[in-house]
C-alpha positions in Angstrom: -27.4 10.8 -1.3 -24.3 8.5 -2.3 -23.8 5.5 -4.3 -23.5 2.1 -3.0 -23.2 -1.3 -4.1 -26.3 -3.5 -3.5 -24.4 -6.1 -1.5 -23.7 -3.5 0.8 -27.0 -2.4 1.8 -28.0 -6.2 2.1 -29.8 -6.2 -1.3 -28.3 -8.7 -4.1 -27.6 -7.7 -7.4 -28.7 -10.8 -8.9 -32.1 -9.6 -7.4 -32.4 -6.4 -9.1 -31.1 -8.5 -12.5 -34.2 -10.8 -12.3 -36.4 -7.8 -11.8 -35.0 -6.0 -14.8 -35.1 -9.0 -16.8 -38.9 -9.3 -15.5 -39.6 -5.9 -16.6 -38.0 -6.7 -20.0 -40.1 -9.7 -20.5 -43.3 -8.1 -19.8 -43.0 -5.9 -22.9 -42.7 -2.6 -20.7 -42.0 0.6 -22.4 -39.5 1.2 -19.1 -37.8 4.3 -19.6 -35.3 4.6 -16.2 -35.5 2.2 -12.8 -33.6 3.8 -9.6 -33.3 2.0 -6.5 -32.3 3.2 -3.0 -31.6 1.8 0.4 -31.6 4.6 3.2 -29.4 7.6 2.0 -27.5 5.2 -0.8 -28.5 4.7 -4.0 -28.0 1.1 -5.0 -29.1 0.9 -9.2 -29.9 3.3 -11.6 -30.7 2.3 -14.7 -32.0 4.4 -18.3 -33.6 2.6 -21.3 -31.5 4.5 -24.2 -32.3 6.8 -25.5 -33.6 8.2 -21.7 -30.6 9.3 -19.5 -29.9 11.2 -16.1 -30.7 14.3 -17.5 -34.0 14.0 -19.1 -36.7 16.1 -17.6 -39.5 13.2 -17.7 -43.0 14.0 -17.4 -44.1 12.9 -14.3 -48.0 13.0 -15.0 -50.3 13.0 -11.6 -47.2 12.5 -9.4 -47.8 16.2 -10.0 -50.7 16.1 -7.3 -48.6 15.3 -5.2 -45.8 18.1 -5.3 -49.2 20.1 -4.8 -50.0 18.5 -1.6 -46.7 19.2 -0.4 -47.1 23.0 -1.6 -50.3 23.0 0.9 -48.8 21.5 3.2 -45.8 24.3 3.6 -48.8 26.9 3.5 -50.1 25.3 6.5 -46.6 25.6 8.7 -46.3 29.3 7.4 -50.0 29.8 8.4 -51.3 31.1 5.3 -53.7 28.1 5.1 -56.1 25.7 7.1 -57.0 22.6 6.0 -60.2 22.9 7.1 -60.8 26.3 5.6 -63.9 25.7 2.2 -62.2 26.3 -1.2 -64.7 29.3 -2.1 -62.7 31.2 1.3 -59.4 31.6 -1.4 -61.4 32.0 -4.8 -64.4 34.6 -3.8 -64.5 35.8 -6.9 -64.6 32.1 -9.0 -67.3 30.9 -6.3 -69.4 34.0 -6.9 -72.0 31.9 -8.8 -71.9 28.6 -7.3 -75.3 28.1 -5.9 -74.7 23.8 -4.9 -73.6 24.6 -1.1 -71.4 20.9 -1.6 -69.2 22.9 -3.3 -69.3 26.2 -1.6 -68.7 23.7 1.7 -65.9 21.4 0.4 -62.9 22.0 2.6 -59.1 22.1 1.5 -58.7 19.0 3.1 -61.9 17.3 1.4 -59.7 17.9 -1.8 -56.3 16.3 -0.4 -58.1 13.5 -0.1 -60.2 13.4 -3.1 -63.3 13.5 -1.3 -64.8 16.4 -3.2 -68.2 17.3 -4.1 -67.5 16.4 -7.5 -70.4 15.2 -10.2 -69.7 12.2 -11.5 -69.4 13.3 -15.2 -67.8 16.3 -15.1 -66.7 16.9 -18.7 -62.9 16.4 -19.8 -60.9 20.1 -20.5 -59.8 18.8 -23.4 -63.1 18.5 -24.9 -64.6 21.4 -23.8 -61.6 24.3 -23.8 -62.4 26.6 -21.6 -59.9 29.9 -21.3 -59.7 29.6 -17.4 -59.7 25.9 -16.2 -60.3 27.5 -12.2 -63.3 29.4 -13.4 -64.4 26.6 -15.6 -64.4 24.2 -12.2 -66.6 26.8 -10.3 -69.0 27.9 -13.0 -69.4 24.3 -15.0 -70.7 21.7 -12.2 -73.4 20.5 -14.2 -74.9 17.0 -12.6 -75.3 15.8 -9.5 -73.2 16.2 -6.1 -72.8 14.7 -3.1 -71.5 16.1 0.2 -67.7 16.7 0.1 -65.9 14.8 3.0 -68.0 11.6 2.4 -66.6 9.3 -0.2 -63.2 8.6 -2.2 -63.4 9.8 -5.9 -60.2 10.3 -8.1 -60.6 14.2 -9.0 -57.8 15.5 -11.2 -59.7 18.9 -11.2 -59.7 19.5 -7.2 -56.3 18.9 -7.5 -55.5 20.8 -10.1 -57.5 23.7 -8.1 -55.1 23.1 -5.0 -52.3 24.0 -7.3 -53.7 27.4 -8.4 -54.8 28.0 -4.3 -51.1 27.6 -3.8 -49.9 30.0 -6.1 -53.0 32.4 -5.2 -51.2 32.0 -1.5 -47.9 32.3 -2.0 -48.3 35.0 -4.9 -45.9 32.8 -7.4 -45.4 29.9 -9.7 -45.9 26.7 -8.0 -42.4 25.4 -8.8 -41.1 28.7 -7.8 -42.5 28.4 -4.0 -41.7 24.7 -4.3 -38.1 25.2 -4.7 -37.6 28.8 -2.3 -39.1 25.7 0.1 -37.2 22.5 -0.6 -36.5 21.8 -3.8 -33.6 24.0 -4.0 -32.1 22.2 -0.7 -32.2 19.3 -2.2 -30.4 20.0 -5.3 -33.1 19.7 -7.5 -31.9 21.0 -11.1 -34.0 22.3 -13.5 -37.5 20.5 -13.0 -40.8 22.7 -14.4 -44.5 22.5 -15.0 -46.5 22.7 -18.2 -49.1 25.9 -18.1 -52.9 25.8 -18.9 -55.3 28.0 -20.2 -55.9 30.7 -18.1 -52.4 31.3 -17.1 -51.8 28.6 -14.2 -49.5 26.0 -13.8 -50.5 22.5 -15.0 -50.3 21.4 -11.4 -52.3 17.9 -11.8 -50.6 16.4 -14.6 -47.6 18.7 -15.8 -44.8 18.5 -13.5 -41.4 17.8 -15.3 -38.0 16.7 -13.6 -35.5 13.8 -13.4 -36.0 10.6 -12.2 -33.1 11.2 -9.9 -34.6 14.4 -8.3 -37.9 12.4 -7.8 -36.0 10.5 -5.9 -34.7 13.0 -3.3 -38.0 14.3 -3.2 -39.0 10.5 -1.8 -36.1 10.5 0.4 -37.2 13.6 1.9 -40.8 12.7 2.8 -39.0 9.2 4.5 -37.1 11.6 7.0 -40.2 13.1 7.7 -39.5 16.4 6.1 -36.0 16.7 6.7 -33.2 17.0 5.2 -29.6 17.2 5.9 -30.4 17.8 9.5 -33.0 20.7 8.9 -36.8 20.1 9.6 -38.0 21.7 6.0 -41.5 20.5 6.6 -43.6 19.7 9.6 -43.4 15.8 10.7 -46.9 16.0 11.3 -48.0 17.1 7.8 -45.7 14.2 6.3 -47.0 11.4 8.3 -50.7 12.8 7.8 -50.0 13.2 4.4 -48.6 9.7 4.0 -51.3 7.7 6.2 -54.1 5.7 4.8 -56.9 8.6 5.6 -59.4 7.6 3.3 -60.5 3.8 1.8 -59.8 3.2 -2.1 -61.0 -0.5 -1.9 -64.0 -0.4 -4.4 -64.7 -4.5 -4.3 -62.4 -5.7 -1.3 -59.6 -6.9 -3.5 -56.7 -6.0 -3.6 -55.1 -4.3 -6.2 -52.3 -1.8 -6.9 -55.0 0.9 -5.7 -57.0 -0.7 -2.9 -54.8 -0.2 -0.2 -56.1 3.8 0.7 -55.0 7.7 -0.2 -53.5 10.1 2.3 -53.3 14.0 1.1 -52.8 13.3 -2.8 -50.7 10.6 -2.0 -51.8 6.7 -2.5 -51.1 3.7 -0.1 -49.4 0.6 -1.3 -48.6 -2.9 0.3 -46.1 -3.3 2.5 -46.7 -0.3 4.5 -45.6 1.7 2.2 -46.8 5.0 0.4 -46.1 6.4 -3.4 -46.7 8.4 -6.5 -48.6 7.8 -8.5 -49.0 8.7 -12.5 -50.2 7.7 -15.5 -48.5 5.6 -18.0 -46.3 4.1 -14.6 -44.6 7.3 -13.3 -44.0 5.7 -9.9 -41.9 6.5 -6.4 -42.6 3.8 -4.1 -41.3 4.8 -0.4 -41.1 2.1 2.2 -40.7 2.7 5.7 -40.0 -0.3 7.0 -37.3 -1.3 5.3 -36.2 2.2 4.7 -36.0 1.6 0.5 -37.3 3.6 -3.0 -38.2 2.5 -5.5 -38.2 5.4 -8.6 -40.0 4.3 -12.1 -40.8 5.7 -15.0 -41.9 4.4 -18.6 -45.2 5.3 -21.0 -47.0 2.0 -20.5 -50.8 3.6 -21.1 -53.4 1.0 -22.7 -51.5 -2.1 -20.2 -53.9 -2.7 -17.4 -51.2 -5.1 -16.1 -48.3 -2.7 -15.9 -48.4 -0.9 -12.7 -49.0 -4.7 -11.2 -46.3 -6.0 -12.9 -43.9 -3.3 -12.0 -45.0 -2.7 -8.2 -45.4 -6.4 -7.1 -42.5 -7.5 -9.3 -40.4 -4.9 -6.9 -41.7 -6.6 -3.9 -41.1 -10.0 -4.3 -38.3 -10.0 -6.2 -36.0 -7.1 -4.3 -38.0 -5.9 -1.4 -38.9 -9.3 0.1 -35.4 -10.2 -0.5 -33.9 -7.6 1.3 -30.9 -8.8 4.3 -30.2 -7.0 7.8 -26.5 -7.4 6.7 -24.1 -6.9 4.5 -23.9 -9.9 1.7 -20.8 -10.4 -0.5 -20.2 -8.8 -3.6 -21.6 -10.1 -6.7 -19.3 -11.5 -9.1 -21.8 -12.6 -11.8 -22.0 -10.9 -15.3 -23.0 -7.0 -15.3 -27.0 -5.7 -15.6 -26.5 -5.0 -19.7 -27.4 -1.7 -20.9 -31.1 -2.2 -22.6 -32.7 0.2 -25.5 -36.5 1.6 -25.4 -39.0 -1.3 -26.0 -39.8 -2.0 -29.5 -42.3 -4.3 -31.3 -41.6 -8.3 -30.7 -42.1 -10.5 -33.8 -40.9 -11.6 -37.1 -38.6 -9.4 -39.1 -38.4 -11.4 -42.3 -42.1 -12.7 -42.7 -42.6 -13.4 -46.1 -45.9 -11.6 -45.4 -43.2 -8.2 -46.2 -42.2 -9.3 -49.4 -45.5 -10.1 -50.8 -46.5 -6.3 -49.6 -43.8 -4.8 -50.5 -44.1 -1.3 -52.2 -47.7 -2.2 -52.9 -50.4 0.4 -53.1 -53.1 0.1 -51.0 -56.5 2.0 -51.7 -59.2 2.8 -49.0 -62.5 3.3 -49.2 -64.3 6.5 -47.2 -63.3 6.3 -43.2 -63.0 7.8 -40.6 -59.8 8.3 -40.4 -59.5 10.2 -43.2 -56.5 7.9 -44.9 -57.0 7.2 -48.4 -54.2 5.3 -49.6 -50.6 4.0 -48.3 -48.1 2.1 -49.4 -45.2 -0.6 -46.6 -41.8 -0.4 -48.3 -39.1 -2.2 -46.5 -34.9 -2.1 -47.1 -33.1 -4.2 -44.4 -34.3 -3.6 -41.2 -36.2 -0.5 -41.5 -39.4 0.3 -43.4 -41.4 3.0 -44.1 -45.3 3.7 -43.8 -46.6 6.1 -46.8 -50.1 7.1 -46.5 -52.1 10.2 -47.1 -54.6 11.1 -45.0 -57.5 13.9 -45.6 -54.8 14.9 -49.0 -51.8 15.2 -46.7 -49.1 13.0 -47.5 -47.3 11.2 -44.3 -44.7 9.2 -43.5 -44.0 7.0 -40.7 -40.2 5.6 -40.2 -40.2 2.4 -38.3 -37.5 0.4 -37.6 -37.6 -3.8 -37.4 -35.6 -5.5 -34.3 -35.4 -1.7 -33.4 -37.0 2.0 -33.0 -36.1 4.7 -35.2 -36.3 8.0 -33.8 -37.4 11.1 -35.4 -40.3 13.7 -34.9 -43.6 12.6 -35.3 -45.3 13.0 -38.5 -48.5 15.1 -37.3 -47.8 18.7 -36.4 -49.7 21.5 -34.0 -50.0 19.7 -31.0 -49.8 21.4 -27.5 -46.2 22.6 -26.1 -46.0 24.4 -22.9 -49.1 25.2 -22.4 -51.5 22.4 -22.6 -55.4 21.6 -25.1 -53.3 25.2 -27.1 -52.4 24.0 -30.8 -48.8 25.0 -31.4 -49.0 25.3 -35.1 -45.1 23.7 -36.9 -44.6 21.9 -32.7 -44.2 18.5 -33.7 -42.9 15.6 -31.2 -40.3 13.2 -30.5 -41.2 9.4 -31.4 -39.8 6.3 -31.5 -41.4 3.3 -34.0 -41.0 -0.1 -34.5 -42.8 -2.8 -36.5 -42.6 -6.8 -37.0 -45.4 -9.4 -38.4 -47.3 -10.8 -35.6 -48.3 -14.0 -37.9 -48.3 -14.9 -41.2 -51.3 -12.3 -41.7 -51.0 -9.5 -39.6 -48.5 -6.7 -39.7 -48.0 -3.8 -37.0 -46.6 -0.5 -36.6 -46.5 0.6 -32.9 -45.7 4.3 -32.4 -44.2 5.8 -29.6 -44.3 9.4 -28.3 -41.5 10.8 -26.3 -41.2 14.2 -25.5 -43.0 16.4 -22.8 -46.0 14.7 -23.8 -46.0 10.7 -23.9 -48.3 8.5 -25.8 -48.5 5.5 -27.9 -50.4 4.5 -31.3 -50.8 1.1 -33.2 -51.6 0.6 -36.4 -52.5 -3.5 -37.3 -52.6 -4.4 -41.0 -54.5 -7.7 -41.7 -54.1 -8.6 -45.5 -56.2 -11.3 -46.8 -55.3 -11.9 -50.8 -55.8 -8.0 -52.2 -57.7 -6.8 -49.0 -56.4 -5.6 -46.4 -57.6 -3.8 -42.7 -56.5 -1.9 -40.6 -57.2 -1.1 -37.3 -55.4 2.0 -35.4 -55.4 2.3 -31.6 -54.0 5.1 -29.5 -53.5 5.9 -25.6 -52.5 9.5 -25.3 -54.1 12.6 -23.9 -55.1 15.2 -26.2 -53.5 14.1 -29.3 -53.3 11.4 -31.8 -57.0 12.1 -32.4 -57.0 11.2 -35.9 -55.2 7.7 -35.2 -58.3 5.7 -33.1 -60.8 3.5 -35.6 -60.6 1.2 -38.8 -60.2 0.9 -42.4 -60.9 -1.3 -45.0 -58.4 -1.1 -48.6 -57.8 -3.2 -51.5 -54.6 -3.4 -53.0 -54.5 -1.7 -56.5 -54.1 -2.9 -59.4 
């Protein structure tokens, strides 16, 4: 792929501006937007301190590199869609008695349409030392016959990744790249373990939003690239058709518009990945365009809305058959990380300023802390179950440093790393004359994001944390009540 100007491939710069700014506005955490029209890449853009090179976590976009795994299986012959799971794990399906599961077919899986109860508990609660055997052995609840209904089943597709690994006798990013990856010049992109010695192959894919978007390119040319069919046509458009309905009300919405092989529908015709917190690759046929996002926007219901239609009315819809002429108009300015909106000089800071707070028993665990502020920065003391912490924040601004909580998982996923700490970004403002907030924001292999609201009424003062993450920042979700000390 090469760069182009917008104006060249009929799209206008001034477009793509007023869907930046829209995506500014909206209070997105946006980390990188690219944009591409046929083999030219039009904008690419990073939110500092994200760049080119950043391996991002690409959540379940992961499911469908998986897919795409099966899918070479199937043109080498090793595997048939219609084959039941328990043919390639005998040994895991040894004890499954429910014949929904013993029946559920590779392709039942690709299309989420797996016999799967309907509260299967979450890995990170329960632990167990092989995930596989846990999702054989642990279907407690009832099932329904696979190949009926749509249900969103990380687990199946996390079971897909470990068949194609059983298959092809190696890591799943291994095969991927002996197949394609490596053709396109994909560099340096990964996946996250799990217990039991498989790749994290629902959630745990790692790579650059650049190489994402070569990877959309070559499912647009139908599996081929530079001239060479690398994977079947057939499989791609299979994989990328609306196969199974996702409309749970008749609305539509950003996930009402159906599901191929581990692959969602969107308007337009078009097809995409899909992960959590906005990991996005938006491929449109018709007008032969990508769109490539990537931010940690978890706890905003309107994100993925915001950032999916914004991209359709504001570029897509103004796309031109020809040529236009070349903007002249002031640049796209570089943009930072998103940090907290709201007053940086409340006088709500002095009157807390360096005062001690004291809480009474919670369950958080945090006993005391203390705001301090010195231009614009501050810092949150606190000690929580007789560990003293301290939070860095900045005001107008993130400052960037590890987190302060250490232990969490590293490359192998619900596994306590003990002295692993991650990269974070904070920020703070008053949000009125009352309320001060802290908003946290993880940025490392992991993402995630914590807020911490302080409501001070004369010596009292609450405080109410909230967090959107995985399987950390346990210890920051619930409330507290203090009293400033005397």
């Amino acid at each position: 792929m090469k760069y182009s100007s917008p104006e060249k491939c009929g799209v206008s710069t001034a477009a793509i501006k007023k869907y930046v700014n829209h995506l500014n506005r909206s209070a997105l955490s946006t980390h990188s937007v690219i944009i591409a029209k046929g083999d030219n890449i039009i904008f690419e853009k990073y939110w500092k301190p994200f760049n080119r090179d950043f391996l991002h976590r690409m959540y379940s976009v992961t499911k469908s590199f998986v897919a795409l795994g099966i899918g070479f299986l199937v043109d080498e012959g090793r595997v048939s869609l219609d084959d039941p799971i328990s043919k390639y794990f005998p040994e895991e399906c040894s004890r499954v008695t429910n014949e929904n599961i013993k029946n559920q077919t590779v392709r039942h899986m690709l299309q989420m349409r797996s016999a799967f109860p309907k509260n299967y508990p979450s890995w990170f609660e329960t632990s167990p030392e092989d995930r596989v055997l846990d999702y054989f052995t642990n279907n407690s609840g009832s099932l329904y016959p696979s190949g009926t209904m749509f249900k969103y089943d990380s687990t199946g597709s996390f079971v897909l990744g470990a068949l194609v690994e059983r298959v092809a006798g190696k890591k799943l990013t291994d095969y991927l790249y002996e197949k394609f990856l490596a053709k396109l010049g994909v560099e340096g992109a990964y996946m996250l373990e799990c217990p039991g010695g498989h790749s994290w192959s629902d959630s745990a894919l790692l790579m650059r939003p650049i190489d994402l978007l070569k990877v959309g390119r070559f499912l647009l040319l139908g599996g081929k690239w530079e001239g060479e069919q690398l994977l079947s046509e057939a499989f791609v458009k299979e994989a990328t058709s609306n196969l199974v309905s996702t409309s749970e009300y008749g609305f539509a919405n950003d996930s009402a518009y159906g599901y191929g092989y581990l692959i969602w529908r969107q308007r337009e015709n078009s097809f995409f990945f899909n992960g959590m917190g906005c990991q996005f690759c938006v491929m449109c046929p018709d007008k032969d365009m990508i769109l490539v996002y990537n931010g940690d926007n978890q706890g905003n219901p309107l994100a993925k809305t915001k950032i999916i239609d914004g991209f359709f009315d504001m570029v897509y819809s103004e796309v031109s058959e020809n040529p236009l002429p070349e903007y002249s108009g002031e640049p796209i300015p570089e943009d930072d990380l998103f940090y907290l909106k709201g007053d940086y000089a409340s006088p709500l800071m002095d009157k807390i300023n360096g005062k001690k707070y004291v809480f009474k028993d919670n369950y958080l665990g945090i006993s005391e802390f203390t705001l301090t502020f010195d231009g614009d920065e501050g810092k949150f003391e606190y000690v929580k179950k007789s560990e003293k912490k301290i939070i860095n924040f900045g005001l107008g601004k993130n400052v960037f440093e590890k987190f302060c909580e250490e232990g969490y998982s590293d490359k192998v996923g619900s596994k306590r790393c003990p002295g692993n700490r991650y990269n974070c970004a904070s920020s703070a403002a008053a949000l009125s004359p009352d309320d001060f907030m802290i908003r946290v924001q993880i940025i490392d292999k992991y993402f995630g994001n914590m807020s911490a609201l302080f409501t001070f009424n004369d010596d009292i003062v609450t405080v109410q944390f909230r967090k959107c993450a995985e399987d950390f920042l346990g210890g920051y979700s619930g409330f507290a009540v203090g009293k400033a000390e005397n």
